[in-house]
C-alpha positions in Angstrom: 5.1 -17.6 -13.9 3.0 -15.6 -16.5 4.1 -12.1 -18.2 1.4 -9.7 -18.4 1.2 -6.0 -20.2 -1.2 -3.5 -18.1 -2.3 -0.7 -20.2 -2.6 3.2 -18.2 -3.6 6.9 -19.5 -0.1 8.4 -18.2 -1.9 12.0 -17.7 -4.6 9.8 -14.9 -1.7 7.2 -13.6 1.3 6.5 -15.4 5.0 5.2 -14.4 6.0 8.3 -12.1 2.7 8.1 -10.2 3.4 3.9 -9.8 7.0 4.9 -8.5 5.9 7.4 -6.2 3.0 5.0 -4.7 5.6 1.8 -4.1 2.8 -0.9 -4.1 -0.5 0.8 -5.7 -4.2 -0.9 -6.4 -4.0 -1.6 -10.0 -8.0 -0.9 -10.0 -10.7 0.3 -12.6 -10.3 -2.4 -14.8 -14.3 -2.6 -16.5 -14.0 -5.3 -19.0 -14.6 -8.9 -18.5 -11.5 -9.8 -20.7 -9.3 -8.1 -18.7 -10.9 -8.8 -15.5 -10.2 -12.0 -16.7 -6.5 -12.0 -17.2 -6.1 -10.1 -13.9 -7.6 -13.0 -11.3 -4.8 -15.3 -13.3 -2.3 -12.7 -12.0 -0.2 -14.3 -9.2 2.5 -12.6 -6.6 5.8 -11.7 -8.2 4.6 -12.2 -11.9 5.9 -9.3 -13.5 4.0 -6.6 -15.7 4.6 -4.0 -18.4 3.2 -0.9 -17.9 2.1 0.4 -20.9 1.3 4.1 -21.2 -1.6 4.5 -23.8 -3.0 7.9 -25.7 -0.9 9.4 -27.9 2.4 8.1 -28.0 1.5 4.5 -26.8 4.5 2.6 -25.4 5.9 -0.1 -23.0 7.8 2.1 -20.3 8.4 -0.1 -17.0 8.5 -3.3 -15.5 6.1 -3.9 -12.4 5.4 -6.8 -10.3 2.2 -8.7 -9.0 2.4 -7.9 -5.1 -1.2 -8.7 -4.0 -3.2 -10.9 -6.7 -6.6 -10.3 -7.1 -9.1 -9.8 -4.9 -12.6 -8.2 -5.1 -12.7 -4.0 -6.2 -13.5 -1.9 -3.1 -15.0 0.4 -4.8 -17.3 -2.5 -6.6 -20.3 -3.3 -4.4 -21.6 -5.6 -7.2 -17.9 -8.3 -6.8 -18.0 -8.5 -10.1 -14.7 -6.4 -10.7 -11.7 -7.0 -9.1 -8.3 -5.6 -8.5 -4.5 -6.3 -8.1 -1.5 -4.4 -6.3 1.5 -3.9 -8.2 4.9 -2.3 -7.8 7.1 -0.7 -9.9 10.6 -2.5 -10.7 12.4 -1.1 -13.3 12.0 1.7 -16.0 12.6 0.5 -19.8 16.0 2.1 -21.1 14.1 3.3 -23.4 10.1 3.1 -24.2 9.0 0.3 -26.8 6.4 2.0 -29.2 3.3 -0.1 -29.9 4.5 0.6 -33.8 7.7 -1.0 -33.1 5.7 -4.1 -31.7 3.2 -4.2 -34.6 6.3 -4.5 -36.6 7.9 -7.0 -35.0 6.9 -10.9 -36.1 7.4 -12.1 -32.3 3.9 -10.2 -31.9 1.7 -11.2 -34.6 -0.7 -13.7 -32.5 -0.5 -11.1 -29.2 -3.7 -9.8 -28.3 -2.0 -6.2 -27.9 -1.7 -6.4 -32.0 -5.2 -8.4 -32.1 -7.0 -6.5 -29.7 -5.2 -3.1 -28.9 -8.2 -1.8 -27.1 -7.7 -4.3 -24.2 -6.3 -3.1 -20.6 -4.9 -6.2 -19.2 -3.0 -8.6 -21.6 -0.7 -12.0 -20.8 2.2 -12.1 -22.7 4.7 -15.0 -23.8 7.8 -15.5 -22.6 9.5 -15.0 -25.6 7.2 -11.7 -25.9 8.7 -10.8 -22.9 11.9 -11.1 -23.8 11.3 -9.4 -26.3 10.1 -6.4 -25.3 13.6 -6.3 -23.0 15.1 -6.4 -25.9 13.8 -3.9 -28.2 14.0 -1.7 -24.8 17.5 -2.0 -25.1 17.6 0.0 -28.1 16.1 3.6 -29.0 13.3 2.8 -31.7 10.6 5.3 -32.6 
């Protein structure tokens, strides 16, 4: 099993809209990185969703359903997509300032390279995160 962190503008699709969907494409993903990380996605890994803009946070756990397979909407196959479905809301949203502060995510790429959409986390990243969720921490 991997742990993975997918990044969403909550005023186009965030954790309501996921909710509301049950299983939803996880599509629109334009970077190779990230394109990347998302074919290594596998059925029943789970996956932070991760409301960027401005108050960037960790908000909900959602797993893998479908792993990837080619973008619809790509007629090139170079992109490709995943389903996901939304498990749990956080207790309470983990801040990307809390994480910048926290040692456990010095090496991440969500430190490293914030600007990324789809990032694989370590277990003990994770955990983590369940943690710090566990808490209220601006």
């Amino acid at each position: 099993m991997k742990y993975w962190l997918a990044k969403t503008e909550p005023e186009e699709y965030g954790w309501d809209d996921l909710v509301a969907s049950e299983d939803a494409m996880w599509n629109g993903v334009r970077n190779y990185a990230a394109r990347n990380n998302m074919q290594r996605m596998a059925k029943g890994d789970p996956v932070f969703i991760y409301h960027s803009g401005k108050k960037p946070a960790i908000v909900g756990i959602a797993e893998v359903s479908r792993p990837h397979y080619d973008d619809p909407a790509d007629p090139t196959g170079t992109w490709s997509v995943v389903n996901v479905r939304a498990k749990q809301k956080l207790k309470h949203p983990v801040h990307l300032s809390t994480i910048k502060k926290n040692k456990v995510f010095a090496e991440s790429s969500l430190v490293k390279n914030s600007r990324l959409s789809v990032h694989e986390l370590s277990e003990d990243q994770f955990n983590e995160v369940l943690s710090l969720s566990e808490k209220a921490i601006n």
